[in-house]
N, C-alpha and C positions, 0 to 999 in steps of 0.2 A: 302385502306388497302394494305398493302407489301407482296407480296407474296414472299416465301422463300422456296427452296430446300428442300423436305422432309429430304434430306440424311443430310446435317445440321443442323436439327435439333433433332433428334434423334442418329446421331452418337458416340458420347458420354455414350449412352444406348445398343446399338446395335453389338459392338465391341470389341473388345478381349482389355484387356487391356496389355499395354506394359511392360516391365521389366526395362525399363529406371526411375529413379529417377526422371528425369524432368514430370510434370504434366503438363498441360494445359488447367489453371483452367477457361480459358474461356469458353471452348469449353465442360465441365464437367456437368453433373447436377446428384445430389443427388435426390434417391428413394424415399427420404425424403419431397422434394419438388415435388412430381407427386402423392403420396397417398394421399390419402384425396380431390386431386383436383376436381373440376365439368365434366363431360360425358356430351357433346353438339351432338346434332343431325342436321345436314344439312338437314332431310328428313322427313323437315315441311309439313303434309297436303298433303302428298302422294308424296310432289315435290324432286325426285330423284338428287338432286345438288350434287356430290360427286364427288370427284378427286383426287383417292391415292397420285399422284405425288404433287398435291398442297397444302402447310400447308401455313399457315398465321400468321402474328406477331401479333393478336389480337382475341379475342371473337368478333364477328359477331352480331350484335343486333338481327338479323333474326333467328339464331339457337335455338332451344331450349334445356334448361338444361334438362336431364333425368337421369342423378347419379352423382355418385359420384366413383373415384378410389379405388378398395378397396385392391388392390396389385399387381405385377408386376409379370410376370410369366418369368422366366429364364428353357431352355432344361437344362439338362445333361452335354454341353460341356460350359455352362457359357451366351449363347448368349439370349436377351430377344427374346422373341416369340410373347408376347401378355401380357395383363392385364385383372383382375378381376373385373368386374362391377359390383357396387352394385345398381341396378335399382327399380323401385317401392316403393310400400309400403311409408309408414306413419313414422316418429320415430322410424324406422326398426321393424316396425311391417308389415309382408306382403311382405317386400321387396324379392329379389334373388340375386343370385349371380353369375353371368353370365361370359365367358370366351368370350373376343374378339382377334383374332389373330392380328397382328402387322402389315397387311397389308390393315387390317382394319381402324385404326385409323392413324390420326394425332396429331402428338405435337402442343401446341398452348401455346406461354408465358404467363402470365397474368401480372406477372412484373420478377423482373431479379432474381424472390428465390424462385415462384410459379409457377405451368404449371396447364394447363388442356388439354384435347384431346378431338377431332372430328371426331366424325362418320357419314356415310351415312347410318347408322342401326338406322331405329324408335325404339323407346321402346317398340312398340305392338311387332316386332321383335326381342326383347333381350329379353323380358319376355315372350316369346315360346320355348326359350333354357334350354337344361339342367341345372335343379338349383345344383349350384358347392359351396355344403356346407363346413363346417371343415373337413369332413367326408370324403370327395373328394379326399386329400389326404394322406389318411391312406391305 
């Protein structure tokens, strides 16, 4: 598996954007393709495997799926902070909706139009979090 620079992967999300006409569409990823993606957990079975600084160019056989993206949280001055997990539950019966911060997770591609992120946060640990309804931000 290829391990790849957090900051490469995520910088495109992470950073101000420029006033220059030129884009650089390689290096870009649309919100579009990160909602909806899978929430993988490195921290199968108690085993702490986590390493902010390390993101990978693939899903992992060994992680397990525990949600799903369910939106992208930007501060005040534009920069992303974190995303909204939607963990638990059945056909979003039961589920929550939980905030992970950004130093939290990794970006992980699935192919070159879809992502998913990895965490070292079990699910019995995201589903002890404040549930972050619609309500949330009102």
């Amino acid at each position: 598996m290829k391990k790849l620079t957090i900051t490469s992967m995520i910088i495109a999300l992470a950073a101000p954007l420029s006033a220059e006409t030129h884009t650089d569409r390689e290096n870009m990823i649309r919100s579009r393709d990160l909602t909806g993606g899978e929430i993988y957990t490195t921290n199968v079975d108690g085993d702490m495997n986590w390493d902010r600084n390390t993101a990978y160019d693939m899903v992992d056989d060994n992680w397990e799926n525990i949600g799903e993206i369910e939106d992208l949280i930007l501060d005040r001055e534009g920069q992303m902070i974190g995303v909204i997990a939607e963990v638990g539950g059945f056909l979003d019966i039961g589920d929550k909706h939980v905030f992970i911060a950004l130093d939290g997770i990794s970006l992980v591609p699935v192919d070159d139009r879809a992502y998913s992120i990895v965490t070292g946060l079990s699910k019995d640990e995201l589903m002890k979090r404040e549930d972050l309804d619609e309500g949330f931000w009102d």
